[in-house]
Backbone as XML, in Angstrom:
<?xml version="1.0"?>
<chain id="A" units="angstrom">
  <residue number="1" name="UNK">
    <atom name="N" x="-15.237" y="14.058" z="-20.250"/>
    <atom name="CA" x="-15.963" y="13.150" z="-21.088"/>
    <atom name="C" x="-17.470" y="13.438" z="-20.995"/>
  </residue>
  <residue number="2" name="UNK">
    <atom name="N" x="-17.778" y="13.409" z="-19.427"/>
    <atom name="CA" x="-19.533" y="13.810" z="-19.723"/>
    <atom name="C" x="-19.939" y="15.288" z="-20.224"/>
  </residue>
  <residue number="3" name="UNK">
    <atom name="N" x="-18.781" y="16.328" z="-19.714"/>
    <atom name="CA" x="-19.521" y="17.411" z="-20.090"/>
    <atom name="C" x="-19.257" y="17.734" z="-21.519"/>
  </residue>
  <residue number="4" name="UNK">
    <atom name="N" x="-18.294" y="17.004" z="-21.927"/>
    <atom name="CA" x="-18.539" y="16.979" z="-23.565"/>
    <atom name="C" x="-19.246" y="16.180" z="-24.267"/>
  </residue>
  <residue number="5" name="UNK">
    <atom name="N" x="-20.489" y="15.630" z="-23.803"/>
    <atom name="CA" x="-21.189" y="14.352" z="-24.447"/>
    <atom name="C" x="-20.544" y="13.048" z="-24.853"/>
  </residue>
  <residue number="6" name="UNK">
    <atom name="N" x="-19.715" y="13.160" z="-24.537"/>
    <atom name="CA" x="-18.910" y="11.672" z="-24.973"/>
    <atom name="C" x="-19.217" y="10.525" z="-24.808"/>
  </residue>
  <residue number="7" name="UNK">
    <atom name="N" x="-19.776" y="10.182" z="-23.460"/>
    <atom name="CA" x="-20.790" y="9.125" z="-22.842"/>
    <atom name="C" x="-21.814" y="8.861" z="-23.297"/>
  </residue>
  <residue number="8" name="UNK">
    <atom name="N" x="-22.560" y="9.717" z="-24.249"/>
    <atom name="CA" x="-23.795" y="9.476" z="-24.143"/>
    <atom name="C" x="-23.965" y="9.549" z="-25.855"/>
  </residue>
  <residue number="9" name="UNK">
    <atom name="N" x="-22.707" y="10.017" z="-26.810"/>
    <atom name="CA" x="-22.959" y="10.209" z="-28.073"/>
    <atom name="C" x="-21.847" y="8.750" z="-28.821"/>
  </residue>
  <residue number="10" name="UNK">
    <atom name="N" x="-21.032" y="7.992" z="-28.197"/>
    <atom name="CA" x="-20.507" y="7.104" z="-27.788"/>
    <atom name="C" x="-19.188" y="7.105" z="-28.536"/>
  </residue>
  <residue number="11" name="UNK">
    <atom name="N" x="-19.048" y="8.441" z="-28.181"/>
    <atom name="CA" x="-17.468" y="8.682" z="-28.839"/>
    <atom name="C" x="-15.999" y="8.703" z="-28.452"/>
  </residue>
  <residue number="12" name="UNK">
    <atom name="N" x="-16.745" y="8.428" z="-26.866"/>
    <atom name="CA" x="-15.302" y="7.848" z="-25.830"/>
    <atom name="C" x="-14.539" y="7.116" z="-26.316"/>
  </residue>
  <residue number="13" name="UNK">
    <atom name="N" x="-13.362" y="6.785" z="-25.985"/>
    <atom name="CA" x="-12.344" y="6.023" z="-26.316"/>
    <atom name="C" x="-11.700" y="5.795" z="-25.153"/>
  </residue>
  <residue number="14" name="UNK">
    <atom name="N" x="-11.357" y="4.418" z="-25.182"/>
    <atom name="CA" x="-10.695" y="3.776" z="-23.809"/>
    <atom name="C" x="-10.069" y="2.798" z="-24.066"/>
  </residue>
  <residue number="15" name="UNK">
    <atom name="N" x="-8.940" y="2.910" z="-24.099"/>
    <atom name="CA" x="-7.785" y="1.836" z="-24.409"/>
    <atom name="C" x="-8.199" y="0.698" z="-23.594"/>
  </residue>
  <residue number="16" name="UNK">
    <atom name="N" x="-8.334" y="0.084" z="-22.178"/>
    <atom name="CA" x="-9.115" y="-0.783" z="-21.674"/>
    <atom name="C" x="-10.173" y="-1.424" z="-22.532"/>
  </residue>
  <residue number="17" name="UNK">
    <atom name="N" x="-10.833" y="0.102" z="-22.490"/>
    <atom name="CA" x="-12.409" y="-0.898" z="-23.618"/>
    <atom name="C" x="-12.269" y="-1.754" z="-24.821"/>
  </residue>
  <residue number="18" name="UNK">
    <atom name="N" x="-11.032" y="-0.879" z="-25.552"/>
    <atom name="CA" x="-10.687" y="-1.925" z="-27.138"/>
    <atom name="C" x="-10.148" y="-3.071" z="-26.109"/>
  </residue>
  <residue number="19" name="UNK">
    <atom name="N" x="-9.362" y="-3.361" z="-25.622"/>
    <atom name="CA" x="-8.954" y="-4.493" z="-25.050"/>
    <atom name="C" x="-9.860" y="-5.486" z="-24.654"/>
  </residue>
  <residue number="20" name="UNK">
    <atom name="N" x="-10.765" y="-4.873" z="-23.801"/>
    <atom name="CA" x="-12.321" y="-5.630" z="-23.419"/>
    <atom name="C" x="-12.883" y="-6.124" z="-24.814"/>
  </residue>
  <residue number="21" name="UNK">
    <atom name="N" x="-12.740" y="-4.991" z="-25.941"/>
    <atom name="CA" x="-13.649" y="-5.516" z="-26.898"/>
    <atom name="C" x="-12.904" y="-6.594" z="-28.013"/>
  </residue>
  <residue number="22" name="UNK">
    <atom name="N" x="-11.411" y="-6.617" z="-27.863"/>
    <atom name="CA" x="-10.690" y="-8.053" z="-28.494"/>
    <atom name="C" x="-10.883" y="-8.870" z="-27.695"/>
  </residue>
  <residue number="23" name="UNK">
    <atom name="N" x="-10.390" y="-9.327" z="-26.673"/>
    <atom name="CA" x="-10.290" y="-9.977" z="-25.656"/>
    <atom name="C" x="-11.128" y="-10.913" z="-24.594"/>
  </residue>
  <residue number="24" name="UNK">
    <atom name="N" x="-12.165" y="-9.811" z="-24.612"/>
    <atom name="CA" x="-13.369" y="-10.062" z="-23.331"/>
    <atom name="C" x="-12.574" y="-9.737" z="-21.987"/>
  </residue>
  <residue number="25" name="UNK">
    <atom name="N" x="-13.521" y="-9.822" z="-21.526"/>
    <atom name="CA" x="-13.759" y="-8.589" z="-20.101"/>
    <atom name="C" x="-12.436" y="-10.162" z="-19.257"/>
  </residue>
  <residue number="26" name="UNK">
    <atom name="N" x="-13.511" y="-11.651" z="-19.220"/>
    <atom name="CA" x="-12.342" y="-12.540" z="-18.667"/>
    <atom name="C" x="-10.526" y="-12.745" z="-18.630"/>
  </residue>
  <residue number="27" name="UNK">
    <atom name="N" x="-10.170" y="-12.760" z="-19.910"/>
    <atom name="CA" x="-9.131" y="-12.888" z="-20.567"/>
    <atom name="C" x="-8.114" y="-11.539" z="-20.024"/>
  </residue>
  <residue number="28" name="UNK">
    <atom name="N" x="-9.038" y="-10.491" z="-20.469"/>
    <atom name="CA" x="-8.092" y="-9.351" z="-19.947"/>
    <atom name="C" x="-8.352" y="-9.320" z="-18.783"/>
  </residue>
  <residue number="29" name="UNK">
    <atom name="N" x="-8.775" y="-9.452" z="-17.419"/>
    <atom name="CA" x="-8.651" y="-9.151" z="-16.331"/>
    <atom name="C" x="-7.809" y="-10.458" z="-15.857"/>
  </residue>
  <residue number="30" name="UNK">
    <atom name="N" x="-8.015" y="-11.636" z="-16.108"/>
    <atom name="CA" x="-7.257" y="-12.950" z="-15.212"/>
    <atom name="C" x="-5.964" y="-13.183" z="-16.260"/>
  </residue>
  <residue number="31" name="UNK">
    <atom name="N" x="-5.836" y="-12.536" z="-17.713"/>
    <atom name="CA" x="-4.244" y="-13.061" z="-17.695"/>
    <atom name="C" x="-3.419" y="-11.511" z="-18.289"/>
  </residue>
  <residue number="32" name="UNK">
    <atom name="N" x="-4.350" y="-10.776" z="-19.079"/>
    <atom name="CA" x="-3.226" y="-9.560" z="-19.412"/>
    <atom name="C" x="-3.337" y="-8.731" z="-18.860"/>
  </residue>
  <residue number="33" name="UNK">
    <atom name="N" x="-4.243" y="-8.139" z="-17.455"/>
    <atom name="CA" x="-3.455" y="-7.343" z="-16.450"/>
    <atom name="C" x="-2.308" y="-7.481" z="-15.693"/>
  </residue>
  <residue number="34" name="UNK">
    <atom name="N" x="-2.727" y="-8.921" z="-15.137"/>
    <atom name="CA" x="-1.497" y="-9.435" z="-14.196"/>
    <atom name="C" x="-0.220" y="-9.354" z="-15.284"/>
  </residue>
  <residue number="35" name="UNK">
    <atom name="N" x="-0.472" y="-9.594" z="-16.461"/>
    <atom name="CA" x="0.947" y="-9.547" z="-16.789"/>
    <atom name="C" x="1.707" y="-8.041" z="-16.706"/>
  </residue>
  <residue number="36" name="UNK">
    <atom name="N" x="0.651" y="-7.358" z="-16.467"/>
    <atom name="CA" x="1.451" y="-6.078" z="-16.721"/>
    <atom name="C" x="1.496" y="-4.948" z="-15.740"/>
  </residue>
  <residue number="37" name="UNK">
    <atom name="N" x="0.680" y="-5.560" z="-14.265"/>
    <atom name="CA" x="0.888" y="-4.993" z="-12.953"/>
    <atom name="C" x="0.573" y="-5.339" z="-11.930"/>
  </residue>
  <residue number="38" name="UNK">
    <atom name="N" x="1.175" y="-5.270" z="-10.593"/>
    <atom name="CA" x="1.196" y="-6.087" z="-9.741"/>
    <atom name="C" x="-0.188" y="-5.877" z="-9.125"/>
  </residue>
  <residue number="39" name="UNK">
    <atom name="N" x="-1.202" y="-4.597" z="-9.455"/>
    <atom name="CA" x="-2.100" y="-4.034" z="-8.627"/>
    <atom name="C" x="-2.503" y="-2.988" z="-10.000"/>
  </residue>
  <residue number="40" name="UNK">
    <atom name="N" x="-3.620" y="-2.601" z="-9.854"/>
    <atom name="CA" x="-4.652" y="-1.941" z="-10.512"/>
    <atom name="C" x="-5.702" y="-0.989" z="-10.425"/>
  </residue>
  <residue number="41" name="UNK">
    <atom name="N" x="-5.661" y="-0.018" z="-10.360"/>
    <atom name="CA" x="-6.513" y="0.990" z="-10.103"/>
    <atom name="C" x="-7.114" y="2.027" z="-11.428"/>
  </residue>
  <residue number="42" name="UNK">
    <atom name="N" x="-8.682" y="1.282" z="-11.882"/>
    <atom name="CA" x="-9.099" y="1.346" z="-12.811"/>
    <atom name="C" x="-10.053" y="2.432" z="-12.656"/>
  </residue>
  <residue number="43" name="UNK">
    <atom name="N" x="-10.080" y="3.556" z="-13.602"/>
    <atom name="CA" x="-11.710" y="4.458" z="-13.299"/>
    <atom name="C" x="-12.768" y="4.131" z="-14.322"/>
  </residue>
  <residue number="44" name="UNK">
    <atom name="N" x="-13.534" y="3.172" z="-14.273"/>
    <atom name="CA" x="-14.556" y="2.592" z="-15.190"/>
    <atom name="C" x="-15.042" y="3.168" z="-16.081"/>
  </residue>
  <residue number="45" name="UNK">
    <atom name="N" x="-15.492" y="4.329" z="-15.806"/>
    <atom name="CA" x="-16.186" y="5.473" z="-16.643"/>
    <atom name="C" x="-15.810" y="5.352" z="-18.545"/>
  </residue>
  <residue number="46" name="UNK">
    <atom name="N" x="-14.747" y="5.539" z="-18.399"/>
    <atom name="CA" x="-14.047" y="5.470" z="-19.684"/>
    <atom name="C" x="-14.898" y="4.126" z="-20.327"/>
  </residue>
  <residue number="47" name="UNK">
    <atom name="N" x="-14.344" y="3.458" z="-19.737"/>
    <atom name="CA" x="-14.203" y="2.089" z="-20.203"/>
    <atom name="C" x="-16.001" y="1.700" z="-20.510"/>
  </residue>
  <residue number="48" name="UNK">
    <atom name="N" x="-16.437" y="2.071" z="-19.699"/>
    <atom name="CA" x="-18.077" y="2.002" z="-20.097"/>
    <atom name="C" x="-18.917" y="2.525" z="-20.995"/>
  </residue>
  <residue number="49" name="UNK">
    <atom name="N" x="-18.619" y="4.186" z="-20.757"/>
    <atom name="CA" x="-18.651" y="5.005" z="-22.306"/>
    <atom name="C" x="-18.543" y="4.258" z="-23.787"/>
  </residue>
  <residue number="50" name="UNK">
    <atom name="N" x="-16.877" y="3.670" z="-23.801"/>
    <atom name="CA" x="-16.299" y="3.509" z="-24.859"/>
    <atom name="C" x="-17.009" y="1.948" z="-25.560"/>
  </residue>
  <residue number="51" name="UNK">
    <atom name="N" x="-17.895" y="1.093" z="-24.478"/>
    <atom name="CA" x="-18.504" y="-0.336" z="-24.755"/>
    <atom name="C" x="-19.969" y="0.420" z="-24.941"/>
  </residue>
  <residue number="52" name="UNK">
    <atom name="N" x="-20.087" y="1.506" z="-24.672"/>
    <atom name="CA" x="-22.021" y="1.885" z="-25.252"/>
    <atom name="C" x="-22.310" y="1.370" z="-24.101"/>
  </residue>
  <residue number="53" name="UNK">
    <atom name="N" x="-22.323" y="1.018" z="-22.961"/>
    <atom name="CA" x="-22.816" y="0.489" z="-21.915"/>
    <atom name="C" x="-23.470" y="1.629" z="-21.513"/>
  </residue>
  <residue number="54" name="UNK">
    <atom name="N" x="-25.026" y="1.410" z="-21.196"/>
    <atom name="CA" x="-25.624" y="2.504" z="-20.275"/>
    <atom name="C" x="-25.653" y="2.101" z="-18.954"/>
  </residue>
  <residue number="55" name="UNK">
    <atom name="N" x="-25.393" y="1.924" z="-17.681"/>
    <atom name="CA" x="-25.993" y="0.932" z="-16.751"/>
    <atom name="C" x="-26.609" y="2.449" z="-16.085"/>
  </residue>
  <residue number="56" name="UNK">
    <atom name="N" x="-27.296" y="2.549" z="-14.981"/>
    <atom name="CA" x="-28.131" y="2.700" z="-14.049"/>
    <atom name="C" x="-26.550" y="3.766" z="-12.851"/>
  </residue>
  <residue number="57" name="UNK">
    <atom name="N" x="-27.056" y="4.994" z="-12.706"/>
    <atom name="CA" x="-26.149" y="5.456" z="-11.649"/>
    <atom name="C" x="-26.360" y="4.496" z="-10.386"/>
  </residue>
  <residue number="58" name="UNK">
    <atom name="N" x="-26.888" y="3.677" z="-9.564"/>
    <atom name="CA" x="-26.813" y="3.067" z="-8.603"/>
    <atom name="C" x="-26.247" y="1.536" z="-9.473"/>
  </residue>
  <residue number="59" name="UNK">
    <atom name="N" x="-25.951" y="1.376" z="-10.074"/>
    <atom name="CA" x="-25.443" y="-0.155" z="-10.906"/>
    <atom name="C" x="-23.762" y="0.406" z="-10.976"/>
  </residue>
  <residue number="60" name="UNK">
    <atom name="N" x="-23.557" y="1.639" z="-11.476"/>
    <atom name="CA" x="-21.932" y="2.509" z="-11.528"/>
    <atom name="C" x="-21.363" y="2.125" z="-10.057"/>
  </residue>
  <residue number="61" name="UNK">
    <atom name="N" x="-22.213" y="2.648" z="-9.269"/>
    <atom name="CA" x="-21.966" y="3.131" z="-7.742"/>
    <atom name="C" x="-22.011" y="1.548" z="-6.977"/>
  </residue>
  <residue number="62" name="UNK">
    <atom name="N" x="-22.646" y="0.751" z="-7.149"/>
    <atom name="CA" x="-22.667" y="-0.665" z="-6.961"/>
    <atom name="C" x="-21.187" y="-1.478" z="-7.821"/>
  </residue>
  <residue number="63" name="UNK">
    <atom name="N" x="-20.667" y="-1.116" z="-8.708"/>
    <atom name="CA" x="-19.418" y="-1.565" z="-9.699"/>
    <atom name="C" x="-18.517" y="-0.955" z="-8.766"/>
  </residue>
  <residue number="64" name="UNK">
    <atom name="N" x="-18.532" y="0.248" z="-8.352"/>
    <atom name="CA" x="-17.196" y="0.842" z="-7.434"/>
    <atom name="C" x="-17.373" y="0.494" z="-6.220"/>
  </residue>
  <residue number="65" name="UNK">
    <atom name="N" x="-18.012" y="-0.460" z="-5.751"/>
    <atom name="CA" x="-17.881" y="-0.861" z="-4.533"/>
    <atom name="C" x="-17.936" y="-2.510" z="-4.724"/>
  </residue>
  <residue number="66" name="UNK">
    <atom name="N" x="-17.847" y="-2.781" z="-6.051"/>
    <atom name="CA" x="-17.522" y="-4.777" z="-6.371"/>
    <atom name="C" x="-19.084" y="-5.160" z="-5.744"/>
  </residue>
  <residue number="67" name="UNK">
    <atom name="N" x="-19.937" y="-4.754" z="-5.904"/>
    <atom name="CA" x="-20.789" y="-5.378" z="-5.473"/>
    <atom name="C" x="-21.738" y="-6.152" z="-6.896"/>
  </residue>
  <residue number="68" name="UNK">
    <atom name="N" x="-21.437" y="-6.884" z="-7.130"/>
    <atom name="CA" x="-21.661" y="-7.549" z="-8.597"/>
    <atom name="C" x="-23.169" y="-8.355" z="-8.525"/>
  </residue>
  <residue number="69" name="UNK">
    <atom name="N" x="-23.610" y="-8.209" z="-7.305"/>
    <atom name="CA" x="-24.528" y="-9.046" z="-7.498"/>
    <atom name="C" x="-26.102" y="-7.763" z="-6.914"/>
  </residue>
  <residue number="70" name="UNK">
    <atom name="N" x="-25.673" y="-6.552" z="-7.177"/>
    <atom name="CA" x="-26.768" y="-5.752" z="-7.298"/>
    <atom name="C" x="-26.578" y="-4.980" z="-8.612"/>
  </residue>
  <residue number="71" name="UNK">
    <atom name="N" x="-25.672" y="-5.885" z="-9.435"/>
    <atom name="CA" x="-25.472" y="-4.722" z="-10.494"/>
    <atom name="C" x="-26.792" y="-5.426" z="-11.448"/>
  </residue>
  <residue number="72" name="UNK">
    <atom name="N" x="-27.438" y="-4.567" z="-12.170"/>
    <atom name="CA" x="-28.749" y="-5.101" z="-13.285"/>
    <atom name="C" x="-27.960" y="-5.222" z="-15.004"/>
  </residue>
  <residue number="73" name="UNK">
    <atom name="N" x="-27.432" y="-4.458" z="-14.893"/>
    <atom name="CA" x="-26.643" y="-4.141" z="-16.208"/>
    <atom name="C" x="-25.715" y="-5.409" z="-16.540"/>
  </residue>
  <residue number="74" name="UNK">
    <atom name="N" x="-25.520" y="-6.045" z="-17.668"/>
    <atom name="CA" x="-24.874" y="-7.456" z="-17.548"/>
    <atom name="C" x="-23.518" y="-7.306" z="-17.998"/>
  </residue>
  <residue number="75" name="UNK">
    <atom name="N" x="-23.325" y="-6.304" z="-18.493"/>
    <atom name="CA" x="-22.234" y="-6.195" z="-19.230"/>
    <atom name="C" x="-20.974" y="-5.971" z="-18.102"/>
  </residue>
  <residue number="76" name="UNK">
    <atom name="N" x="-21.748" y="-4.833" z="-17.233"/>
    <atom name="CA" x="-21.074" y="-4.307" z="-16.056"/>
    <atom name="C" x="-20.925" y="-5.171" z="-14.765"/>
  </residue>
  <residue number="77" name="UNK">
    <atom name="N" x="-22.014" y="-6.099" z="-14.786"/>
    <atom name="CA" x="-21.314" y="-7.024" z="-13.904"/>
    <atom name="C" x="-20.492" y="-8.454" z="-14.228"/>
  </residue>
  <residue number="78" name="UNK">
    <atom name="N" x="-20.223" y="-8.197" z="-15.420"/>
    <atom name="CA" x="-19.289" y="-9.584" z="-15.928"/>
    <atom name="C" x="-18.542" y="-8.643" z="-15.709"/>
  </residue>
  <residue number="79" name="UNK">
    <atom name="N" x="-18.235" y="-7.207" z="-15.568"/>
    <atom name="CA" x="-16.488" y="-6.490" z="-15.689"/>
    <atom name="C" x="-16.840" y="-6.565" z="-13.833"/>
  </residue>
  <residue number="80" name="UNK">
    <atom name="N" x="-17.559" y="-6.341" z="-13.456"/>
    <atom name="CA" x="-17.015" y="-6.519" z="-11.860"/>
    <atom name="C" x="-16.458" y="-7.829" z="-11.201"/>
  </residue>
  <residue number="81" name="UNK">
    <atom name="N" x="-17.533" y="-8.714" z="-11.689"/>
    <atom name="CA" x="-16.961" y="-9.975" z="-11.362"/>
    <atom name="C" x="-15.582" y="-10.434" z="-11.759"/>
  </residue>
  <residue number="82" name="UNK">
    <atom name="N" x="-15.408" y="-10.393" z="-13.183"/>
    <atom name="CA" x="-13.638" y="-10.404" z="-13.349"/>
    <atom name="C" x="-13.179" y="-9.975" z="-12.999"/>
  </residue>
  <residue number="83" name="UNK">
    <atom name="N" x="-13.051" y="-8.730" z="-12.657"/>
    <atom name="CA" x="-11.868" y="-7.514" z="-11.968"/>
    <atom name="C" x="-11.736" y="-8.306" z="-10.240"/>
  </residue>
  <residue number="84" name="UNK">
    <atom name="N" x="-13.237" y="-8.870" z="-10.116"/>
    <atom name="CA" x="-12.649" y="-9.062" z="-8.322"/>
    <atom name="C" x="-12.319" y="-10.474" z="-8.385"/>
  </residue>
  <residue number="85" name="UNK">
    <atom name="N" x="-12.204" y="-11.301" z="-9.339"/>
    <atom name="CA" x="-11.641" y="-12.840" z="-9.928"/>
    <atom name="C" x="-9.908" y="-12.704" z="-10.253"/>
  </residue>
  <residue number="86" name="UNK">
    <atom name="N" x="-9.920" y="-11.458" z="-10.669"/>
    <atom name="CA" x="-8.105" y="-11.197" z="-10.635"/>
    <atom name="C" x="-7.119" y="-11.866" z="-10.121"/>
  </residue>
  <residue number="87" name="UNK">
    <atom name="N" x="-6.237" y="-12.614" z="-10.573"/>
    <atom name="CA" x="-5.496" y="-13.023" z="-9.334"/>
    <atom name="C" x="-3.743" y="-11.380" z="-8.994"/>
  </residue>
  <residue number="88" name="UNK">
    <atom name="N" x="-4.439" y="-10.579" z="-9.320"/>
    <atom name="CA" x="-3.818" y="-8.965" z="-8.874"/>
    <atom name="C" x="-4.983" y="-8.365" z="-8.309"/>
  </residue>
  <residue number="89" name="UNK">
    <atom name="N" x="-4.842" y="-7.545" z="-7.421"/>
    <atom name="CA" x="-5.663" y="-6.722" z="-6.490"/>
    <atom name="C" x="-6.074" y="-5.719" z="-7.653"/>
  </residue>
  <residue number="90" name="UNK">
    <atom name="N" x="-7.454" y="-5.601" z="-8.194"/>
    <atom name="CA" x="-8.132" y="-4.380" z="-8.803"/>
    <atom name="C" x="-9.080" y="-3.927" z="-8.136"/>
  </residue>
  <residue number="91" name="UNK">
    <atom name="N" x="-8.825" y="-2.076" z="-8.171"/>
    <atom name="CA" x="-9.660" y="-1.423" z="-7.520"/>
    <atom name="C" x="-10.796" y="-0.542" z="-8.616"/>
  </residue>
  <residue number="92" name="UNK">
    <atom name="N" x="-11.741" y="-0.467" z="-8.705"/>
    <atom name="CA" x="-12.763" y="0.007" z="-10.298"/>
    <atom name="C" x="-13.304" y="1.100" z="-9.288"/>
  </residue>
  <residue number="93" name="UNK">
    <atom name="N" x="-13.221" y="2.378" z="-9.983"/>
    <atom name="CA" x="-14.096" y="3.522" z="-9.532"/>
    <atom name="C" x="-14.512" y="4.465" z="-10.469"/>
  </residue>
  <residue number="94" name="UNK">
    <atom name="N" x="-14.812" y="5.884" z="-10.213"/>
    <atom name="CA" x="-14.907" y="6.784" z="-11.252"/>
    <atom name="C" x="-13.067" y="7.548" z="-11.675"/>
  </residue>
  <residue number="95" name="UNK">
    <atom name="N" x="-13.563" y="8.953" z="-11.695"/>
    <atom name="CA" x="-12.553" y="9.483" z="-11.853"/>
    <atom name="C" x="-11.699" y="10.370" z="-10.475"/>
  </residue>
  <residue number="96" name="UNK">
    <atom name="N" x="-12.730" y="9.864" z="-9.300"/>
    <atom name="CA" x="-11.724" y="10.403" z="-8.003"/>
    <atom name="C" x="-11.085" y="9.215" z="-7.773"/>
  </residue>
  <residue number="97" name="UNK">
    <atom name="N" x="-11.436" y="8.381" z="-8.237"/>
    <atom name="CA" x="-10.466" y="7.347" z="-7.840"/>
    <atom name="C" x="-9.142" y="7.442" z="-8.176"/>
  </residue>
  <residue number="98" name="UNK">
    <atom name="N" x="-8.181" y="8.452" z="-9.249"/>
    <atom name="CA" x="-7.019" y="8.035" z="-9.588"/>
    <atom name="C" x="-6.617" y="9.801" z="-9.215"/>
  </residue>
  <residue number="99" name="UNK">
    <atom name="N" x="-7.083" y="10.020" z="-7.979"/>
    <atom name="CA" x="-6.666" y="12.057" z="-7.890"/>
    <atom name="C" x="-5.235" y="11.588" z="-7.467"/>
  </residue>
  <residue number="100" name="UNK">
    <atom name="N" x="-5.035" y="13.116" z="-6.627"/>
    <atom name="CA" x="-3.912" y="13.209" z="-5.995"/>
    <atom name="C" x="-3.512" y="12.174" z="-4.992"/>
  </residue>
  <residue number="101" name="UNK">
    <atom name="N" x="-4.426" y="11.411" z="-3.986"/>
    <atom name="CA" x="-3.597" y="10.525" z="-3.000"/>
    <atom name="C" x="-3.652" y="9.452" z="-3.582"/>
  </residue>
  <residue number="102" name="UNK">
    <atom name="N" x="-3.755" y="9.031" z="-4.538"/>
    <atom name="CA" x="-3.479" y="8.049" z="-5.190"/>
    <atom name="C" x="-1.608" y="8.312" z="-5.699"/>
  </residue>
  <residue number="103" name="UNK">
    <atom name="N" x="-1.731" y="9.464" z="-5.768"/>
    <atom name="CA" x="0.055" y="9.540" z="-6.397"/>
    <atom name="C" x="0.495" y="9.693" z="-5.106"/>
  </residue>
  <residue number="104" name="UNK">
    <atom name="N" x="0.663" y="10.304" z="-4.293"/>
    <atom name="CA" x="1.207" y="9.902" z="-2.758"/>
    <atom name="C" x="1.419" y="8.469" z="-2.420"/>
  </residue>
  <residue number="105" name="UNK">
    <atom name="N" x="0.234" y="7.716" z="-2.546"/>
    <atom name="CA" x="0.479" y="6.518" z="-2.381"/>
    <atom name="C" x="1.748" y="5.914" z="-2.916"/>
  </residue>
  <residue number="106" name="UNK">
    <atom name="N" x="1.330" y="6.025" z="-4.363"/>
    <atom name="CA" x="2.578" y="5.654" z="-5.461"/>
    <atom name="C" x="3.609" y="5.802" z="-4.898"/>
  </residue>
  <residue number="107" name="UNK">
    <atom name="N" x="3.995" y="7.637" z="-4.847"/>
    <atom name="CA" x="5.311" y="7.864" z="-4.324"/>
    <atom name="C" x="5.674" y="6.667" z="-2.665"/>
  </residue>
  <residue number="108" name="UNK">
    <atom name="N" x="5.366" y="6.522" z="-1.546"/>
    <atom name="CA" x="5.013" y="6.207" z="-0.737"/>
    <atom name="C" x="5.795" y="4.764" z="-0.876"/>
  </residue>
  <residue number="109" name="UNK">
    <atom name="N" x="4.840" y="3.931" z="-1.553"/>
    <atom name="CA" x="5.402" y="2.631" z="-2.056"/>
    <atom name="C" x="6.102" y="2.345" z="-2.877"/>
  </residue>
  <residue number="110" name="UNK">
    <atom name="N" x="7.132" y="3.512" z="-3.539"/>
    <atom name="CA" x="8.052" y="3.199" z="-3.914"/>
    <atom name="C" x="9.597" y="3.396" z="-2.917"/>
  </residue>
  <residue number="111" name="UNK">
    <atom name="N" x="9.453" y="4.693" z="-2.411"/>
    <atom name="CA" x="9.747" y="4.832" z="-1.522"/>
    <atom name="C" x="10.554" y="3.831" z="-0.665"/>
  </residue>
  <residue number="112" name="UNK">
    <atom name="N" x="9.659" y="3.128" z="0.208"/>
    <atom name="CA" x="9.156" y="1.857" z="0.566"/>
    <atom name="C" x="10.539" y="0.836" z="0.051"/>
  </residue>
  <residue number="113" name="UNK">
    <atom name="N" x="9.924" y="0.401" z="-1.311"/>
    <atom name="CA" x="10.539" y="-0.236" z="-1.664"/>
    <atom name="C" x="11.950" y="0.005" z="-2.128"/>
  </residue>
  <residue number="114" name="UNK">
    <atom name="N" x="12.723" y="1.523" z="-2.181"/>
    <atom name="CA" x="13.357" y="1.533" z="-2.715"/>
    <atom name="C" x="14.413" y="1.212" z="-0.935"/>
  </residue>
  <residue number="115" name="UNK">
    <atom name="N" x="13.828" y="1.937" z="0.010"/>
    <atom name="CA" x="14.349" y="1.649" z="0.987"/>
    <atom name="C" x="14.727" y="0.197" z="1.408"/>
  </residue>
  <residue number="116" name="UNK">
    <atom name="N" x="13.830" y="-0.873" z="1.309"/>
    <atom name="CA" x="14.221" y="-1.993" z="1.763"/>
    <atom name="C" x="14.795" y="-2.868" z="0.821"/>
  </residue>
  <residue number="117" name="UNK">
    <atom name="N" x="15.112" y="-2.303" z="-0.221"/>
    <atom name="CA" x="16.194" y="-2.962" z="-1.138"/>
    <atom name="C" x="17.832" y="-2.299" z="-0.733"/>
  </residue>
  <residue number="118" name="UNK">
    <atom name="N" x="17.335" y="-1.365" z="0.496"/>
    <atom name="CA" x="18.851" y="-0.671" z="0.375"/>
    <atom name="C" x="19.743" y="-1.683" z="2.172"/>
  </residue>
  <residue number="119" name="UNK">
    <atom name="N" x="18.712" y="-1.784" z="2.582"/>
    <atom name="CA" x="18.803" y="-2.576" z="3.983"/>
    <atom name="C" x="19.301" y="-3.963" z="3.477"/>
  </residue>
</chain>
């Protein structure tokens, strides 16, 4: 997305973001995530691009760590504050946030679960 200008010419697209942009940032984080997962692991980027949001690289880096109350950007901290208002665990980062041990995990906890349904 960045090294194709996408971010910055505002031609991203982020299924999240249309959602944010029917919805609002509230609505979709406290009732139509939970409906549709128990847990959440979001890479913001997209989703910021796709709202024209410019915020500040230390305001990004402040959003991936939920720290909502150093964010300057308003847009970005009404999406932090909802995401950590969730009543489902959301995690907001860039794009290392969803690499490879993130699918380990996955596998892991299913795993998991498939085992103690067998006990």
């Amino acid at each position: 997305m960045t090294a194709a200008g996408r971010d910055t010419d505002f031609s991203a697209r982020s299924m999240l973001g249309q959602l944010i942009d029917v919805v609002g940032v509230e609505r979709c984080f406290h009732e139509l995530i939970p409906q549709l997962c128990d847990a959440a692991f979001i890479d913001i980027r997209p989703v910021i691009a796709h709202l024209g949001w410019q915020p500040s690289r230390a305001d990004r880096f402040a959003a991936d760590l939920g720290l909502a109350d150093q964010i300057e950007d308003l847009g970005l901290r009404g999406l932090v504050v909802a995401a950590a208002a969730a009543p489902v665990p959301v995690i907001l980062g860039g794009h290392s946030l969803v690499v490879g041990a993130l699918m380990l995990l996955n596998d892991w906890v299913w795993s998991e679960h498939d085992r103690l349904l067998t006990e």
